[in-house]
SERO-4910 file (N, C-alpha, C, O; in steps of 0.05 Angstrom, whole numbers):
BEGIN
 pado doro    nc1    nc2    nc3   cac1   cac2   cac3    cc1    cc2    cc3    oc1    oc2    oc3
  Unk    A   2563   3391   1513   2558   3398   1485   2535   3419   1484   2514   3411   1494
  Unk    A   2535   3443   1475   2521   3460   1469   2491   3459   1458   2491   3449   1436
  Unk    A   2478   3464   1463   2453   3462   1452   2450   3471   1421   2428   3468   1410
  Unk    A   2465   3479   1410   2466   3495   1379   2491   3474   1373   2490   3471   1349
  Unk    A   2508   3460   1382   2516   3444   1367   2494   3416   1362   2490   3401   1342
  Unk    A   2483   3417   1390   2463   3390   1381   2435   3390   1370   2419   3372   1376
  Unk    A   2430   3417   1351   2416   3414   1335   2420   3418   1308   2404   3415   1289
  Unk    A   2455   3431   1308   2461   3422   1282   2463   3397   1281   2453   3387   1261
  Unk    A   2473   3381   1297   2477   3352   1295   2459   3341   1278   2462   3331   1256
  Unk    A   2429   3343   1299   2402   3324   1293   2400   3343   1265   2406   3329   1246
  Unk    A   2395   3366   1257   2383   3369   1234   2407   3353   1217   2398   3337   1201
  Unk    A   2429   3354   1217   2442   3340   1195   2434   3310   1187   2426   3298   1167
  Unk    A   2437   3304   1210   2422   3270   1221   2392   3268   1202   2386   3247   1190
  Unk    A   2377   3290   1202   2348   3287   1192   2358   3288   1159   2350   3275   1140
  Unk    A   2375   3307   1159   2379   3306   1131   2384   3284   1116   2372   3276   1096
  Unk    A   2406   3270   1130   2416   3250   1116   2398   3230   1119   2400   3213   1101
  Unk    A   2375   3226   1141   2360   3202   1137   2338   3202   1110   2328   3184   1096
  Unk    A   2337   3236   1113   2310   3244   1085   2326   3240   1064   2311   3233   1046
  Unk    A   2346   3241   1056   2365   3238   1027   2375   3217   1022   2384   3214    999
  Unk    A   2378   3189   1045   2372   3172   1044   2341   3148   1038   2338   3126   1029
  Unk    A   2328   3166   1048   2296   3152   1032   2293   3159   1014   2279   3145   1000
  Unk    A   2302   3178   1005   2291   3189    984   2312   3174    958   2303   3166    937
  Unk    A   2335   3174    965   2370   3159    928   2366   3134    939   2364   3115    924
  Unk    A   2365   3131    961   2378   3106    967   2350   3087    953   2328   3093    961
  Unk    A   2352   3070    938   2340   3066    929   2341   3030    914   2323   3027    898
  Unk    A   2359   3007    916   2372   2990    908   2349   2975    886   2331   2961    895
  Unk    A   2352   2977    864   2348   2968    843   2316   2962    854   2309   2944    870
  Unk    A   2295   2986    836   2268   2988    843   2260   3006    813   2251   3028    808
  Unk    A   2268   2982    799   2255   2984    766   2230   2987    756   2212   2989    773
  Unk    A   2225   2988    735   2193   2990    721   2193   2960    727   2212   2945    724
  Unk    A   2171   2957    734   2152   2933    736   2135   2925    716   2111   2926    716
  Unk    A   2149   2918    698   2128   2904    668   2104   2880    688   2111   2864    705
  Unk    A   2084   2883    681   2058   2873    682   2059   2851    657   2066   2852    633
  Unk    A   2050   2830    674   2039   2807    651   2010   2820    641   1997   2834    657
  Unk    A   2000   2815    617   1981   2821    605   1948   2812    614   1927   2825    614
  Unk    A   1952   2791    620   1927   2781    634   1925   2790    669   1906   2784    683
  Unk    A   1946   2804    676   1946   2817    698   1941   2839    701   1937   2850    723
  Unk    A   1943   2849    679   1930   2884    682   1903   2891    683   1888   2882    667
  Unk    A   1893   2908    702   1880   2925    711   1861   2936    669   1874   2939    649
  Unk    A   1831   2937    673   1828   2944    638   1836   2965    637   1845   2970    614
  Unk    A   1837   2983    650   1844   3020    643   1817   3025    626   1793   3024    631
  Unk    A   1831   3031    603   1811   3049    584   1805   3084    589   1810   3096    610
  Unk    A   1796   3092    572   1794   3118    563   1769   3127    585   1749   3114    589
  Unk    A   1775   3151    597   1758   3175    618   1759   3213    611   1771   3223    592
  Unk    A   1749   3223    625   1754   3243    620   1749   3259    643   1726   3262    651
  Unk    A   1774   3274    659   1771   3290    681   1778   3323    682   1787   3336    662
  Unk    A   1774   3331    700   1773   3363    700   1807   3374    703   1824   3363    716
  Unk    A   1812   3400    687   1837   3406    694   1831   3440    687   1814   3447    670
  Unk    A   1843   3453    700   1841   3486    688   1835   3495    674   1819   3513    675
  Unk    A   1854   3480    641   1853   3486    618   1820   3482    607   1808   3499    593
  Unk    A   1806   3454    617   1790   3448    617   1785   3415    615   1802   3403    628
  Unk    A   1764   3396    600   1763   3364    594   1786   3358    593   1801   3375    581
  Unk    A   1794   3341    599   1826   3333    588   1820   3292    592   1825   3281    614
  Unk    A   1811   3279    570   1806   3250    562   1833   3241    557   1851   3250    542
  Unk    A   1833   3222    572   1853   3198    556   1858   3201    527   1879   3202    514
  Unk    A   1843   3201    521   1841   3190    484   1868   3221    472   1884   3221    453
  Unk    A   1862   3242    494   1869   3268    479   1902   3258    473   1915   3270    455
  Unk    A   1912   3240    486   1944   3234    486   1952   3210    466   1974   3198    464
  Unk    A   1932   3207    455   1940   3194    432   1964   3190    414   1967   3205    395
  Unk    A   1975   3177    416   2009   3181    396   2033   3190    416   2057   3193    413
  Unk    A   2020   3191    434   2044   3191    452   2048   3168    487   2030   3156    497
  Unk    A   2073   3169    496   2061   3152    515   2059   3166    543   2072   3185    553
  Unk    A   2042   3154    551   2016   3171    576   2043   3160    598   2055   3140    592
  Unk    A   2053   3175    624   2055   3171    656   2031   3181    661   2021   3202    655
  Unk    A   2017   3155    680   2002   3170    688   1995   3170    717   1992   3146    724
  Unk    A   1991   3186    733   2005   3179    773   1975   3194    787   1966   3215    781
  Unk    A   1965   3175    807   1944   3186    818   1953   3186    847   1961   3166    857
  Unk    A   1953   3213    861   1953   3230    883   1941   3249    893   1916   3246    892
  Unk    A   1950   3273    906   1938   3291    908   1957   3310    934   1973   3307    952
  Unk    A   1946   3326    924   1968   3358    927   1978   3364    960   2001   3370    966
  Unk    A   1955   3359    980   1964   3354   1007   1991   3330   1020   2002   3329   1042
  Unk    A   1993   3310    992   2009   3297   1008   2037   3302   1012   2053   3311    996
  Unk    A   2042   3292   1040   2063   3306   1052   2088   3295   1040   2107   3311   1037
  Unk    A   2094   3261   1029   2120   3257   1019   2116   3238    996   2125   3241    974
  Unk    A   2099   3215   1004   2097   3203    974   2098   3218    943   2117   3215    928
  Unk    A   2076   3231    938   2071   3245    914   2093   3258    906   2105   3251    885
  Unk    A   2104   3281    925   2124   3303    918   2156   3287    906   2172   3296    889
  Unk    A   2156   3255    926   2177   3241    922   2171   3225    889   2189   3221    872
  Unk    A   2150   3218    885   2146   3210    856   2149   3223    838   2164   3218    819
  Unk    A   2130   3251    841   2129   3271    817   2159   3277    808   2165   3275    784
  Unk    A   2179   3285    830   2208   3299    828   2220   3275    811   2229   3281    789
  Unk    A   2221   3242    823   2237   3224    803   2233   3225    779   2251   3227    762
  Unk    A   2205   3224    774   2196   3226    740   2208   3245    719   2219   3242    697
  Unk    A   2201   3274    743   2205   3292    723   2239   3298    724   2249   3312    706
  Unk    A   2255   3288    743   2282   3287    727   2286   3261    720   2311   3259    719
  Unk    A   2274   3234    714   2280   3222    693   2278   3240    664   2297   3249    650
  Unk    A   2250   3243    660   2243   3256    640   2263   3280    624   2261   3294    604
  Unk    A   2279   3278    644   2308   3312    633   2319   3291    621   2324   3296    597
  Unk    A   2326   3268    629   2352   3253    608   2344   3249    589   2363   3244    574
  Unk    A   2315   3246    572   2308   3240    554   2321   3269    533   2327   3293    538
  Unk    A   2319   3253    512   2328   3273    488   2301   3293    480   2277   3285    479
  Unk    A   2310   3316    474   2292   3331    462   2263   3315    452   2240   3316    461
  Unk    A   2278   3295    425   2259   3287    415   2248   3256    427   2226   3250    418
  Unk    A   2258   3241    443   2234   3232    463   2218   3242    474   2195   3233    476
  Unk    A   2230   3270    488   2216   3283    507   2187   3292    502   2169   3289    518
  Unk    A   2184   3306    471   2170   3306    456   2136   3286    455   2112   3290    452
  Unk    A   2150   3267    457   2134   3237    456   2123   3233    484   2105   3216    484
  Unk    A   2127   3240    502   2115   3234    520   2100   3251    535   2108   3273    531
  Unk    A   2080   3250    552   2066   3261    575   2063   3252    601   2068   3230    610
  Unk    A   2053   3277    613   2045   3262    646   2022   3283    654   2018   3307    651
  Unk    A   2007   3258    668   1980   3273    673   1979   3259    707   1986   3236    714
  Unk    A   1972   3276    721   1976   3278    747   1941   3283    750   1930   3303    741
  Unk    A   1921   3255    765   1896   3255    772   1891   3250    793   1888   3226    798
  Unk    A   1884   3277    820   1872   3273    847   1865   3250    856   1871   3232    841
  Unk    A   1855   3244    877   1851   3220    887   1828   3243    912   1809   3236    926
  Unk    A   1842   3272    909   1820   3284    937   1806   3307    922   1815   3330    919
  Unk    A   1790   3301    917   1772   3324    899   1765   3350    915   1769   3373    908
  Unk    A   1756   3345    932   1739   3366    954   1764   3390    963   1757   3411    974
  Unk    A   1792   3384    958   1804   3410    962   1822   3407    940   1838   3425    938
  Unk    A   1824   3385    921   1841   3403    897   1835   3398    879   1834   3376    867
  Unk    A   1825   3433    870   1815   3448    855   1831   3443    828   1855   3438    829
  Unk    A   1818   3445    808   1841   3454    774   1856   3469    782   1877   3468    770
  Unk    A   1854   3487    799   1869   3511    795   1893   3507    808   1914   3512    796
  Unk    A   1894   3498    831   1907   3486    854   1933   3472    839   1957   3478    841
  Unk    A   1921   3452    824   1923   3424    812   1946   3437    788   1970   3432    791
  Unk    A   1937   3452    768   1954   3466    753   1983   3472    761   2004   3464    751
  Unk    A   1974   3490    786   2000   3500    796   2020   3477    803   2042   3475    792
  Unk    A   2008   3453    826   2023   3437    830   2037   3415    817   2053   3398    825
  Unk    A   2028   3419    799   2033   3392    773   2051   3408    750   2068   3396    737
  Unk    A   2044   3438    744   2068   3452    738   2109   3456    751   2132   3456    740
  Unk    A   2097   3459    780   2110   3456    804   2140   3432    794   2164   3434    789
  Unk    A   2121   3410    795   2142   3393    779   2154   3389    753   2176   3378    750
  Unk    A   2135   3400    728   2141   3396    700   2128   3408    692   2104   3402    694
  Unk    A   2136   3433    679   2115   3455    659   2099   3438    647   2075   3443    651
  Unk    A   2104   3413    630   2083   3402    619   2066   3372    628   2062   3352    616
  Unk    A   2059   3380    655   2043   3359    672   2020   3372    673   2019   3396    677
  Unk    A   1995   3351    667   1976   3367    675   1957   3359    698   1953   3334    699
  Unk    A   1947   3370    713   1936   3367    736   1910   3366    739   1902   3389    741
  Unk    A   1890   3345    739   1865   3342    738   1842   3326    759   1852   3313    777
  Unk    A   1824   3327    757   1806   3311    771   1776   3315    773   1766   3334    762
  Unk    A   1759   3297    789   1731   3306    783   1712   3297    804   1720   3293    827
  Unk    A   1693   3295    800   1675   3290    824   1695   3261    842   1717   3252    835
  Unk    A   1679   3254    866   1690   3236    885   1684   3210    870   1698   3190    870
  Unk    A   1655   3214    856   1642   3178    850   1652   3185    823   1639   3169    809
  Unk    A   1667   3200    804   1676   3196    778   1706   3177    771   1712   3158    758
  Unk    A   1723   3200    794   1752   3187    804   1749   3157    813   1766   3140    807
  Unk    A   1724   3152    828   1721   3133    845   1728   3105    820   1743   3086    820
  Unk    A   1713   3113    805   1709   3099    777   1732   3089    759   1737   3068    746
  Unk    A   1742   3115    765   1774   3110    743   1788   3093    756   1800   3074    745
  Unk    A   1789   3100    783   1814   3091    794   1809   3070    795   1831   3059    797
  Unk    A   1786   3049    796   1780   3015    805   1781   3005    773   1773   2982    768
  Unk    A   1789   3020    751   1786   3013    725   1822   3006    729   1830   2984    721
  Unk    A   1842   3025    742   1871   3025    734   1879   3013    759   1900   3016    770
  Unk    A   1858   2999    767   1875   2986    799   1891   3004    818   1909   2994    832
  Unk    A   1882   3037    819   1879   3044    841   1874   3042    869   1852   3052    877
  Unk    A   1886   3034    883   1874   3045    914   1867   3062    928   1873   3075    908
  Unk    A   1857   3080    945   1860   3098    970   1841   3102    983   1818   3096    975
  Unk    A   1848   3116   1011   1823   3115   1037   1834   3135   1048   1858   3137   1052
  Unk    A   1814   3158   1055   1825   3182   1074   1824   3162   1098   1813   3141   1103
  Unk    A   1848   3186   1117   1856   3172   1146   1842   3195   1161   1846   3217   1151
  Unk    A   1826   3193   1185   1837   3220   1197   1854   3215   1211   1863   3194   1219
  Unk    A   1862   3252   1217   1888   3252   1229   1882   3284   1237   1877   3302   1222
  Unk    A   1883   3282   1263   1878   3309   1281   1897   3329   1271   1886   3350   1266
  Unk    A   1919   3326   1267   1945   3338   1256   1941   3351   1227   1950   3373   1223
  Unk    A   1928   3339   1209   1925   3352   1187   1906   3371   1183   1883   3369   1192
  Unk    A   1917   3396   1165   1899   3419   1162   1871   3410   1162   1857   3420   1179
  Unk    A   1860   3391   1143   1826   3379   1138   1821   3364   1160   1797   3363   1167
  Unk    A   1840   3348   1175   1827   3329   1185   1829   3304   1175   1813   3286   1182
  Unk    A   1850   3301   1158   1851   3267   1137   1874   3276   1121   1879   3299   1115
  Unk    A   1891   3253   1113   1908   3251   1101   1890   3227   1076   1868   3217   1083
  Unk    A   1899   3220   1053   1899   3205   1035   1913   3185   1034   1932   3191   1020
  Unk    A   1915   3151   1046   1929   3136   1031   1922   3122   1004   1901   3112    998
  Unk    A   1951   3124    984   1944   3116    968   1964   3097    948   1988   3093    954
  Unk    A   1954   3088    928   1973   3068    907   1993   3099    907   1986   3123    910
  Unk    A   2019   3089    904   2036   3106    895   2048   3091    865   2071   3098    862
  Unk    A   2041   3079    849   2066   3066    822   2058   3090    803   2037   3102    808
  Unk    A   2074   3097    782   2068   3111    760   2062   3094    743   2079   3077    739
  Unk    A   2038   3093    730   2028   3076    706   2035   3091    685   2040   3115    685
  Unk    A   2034   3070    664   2051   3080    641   2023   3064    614   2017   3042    608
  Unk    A   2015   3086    608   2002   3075    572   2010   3090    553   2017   3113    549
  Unk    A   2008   3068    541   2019   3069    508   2006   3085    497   1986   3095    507
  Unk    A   2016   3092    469   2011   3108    447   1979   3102    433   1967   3115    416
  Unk    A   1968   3075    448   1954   3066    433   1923   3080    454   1902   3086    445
  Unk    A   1931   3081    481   1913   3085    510   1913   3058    522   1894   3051    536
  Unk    A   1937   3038    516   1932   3013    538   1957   3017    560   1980   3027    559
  Unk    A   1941   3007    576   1955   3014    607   1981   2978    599   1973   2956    591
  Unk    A   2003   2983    603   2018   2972    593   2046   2966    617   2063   2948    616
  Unk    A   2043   2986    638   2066   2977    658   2055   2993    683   2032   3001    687
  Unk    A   2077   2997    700   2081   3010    719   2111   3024    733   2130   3013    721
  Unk    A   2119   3041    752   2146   3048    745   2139   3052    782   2122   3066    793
  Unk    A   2159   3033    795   2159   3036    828   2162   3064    838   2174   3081    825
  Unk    A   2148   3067    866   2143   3085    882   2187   3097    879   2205   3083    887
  Unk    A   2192   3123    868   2218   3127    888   2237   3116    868   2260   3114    875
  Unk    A   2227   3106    841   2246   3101    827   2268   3116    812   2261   3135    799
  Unk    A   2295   3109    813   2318   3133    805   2310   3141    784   2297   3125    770
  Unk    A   2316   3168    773   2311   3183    748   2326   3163    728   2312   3157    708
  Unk    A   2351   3151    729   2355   3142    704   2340   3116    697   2338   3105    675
  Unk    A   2331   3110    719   2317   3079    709   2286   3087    704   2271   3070    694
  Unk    A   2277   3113    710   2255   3121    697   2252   3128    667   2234   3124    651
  Unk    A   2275   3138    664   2291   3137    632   2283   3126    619   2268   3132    600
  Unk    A   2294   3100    630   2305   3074    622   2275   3059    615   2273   3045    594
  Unk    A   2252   3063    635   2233   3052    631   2207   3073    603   2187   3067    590
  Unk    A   2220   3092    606   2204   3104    591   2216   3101    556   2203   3102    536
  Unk    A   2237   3098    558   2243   3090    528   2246   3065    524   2254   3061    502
  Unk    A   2241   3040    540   2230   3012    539   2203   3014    523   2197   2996    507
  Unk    A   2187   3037    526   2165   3033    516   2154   3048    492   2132   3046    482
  Unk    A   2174   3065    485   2176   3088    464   2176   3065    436   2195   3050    434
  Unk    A   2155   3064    413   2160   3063    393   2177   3074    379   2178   3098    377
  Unk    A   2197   3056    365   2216   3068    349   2201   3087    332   2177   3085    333
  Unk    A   2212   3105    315   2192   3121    294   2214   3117    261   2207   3127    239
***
């Protein structure tokens, strides 16, 4: 067997294992939170291009809200992409109703500016923010956040980020109210985002 057939082989092979982690996916729904189990959240305010961008500013609508950061190599990119084609099935005027705000977890290399682009990257209207190390540090132990740089000789800095991957979901009101699994299919992101849509 030829050497150019056997790396079309393996790249096909890679393909199908990456397109397999990525759909294959067997019933990995929003995770409604019991109430006395939630994390308090509450209202912050972190840095984004545009400039402050507070909780409070999303008022009347309902918040996704996903903490990552721009270096990572498959979690993030695999979350941000489900969301934002759930978010296509929504009708105009859901679509309307909702937001997503995308908040670092690695401050020291992404920048607003950075942050903009990449949170555009996935949905013109994501916005991409963050702020000092001990501010984030703050939010995130408020929304039951996790993460810990690793090093790793291999990466450009020297560290990768592990971190919570769920998309949190608050209400119209600013209460943190669910969560939506790591990798979940666009239609059941849908599905979870108009679970929580006030009728109007």
């Amino acid at each position: 067997m030829s050497e150019r057939l056997l790396a079309a082989i393996a790249a096909l092979l890679a393909a199908l294992v990456l397109g397999l982690a990525i759909f294959w996916q067997p019933e990995l729904p929003e995770r409604p939170l019991p109430r006395a189990g939630l994390p308090p959240g509450g209202d912050f305010t972190v840095q984004a291009a545009r400039g402050p961008v507070s909780l409070s500013d999303f008022r009347g609508k309902l918040l996704l809200l996903y903490f990552g950061y721009t270096y990572c190599p498959d979690i993030c990119p695999t979350s941000l992409m489900m969301t934002s084609e759930g978010l296509k099935q929504l009708t105009p005027e859901e679509r309307a109703r909702v937001a997503t705000l995308f908040v670092s977890v690695d401050p020291p290399r992404d920048t607003p500016a950075r942050l903009k682009e990449y949170a555009e990257f996935f949905d013109p209207q994501m916005i991409g923010a963050t702020d000092t190390p001990e501010r984030i540090a703050e939010i995130a132990k408020r929304y039951g956040v996790f993460y810990a740089a690793q090093k790793v000789d291999t990466a450009g800095a020297g560290y990768v980020v592990d971190h919570s991957a769920d998309t949190l979901i608050v209400d119209e009101t600013g209460r943190l109210v669910g969560k939506i699994a790591h990798a979940t299919p666009p239609d059941q992101v849908a599905a979870a985002v108009r679970k929580y849509l006030k009728p109007q």
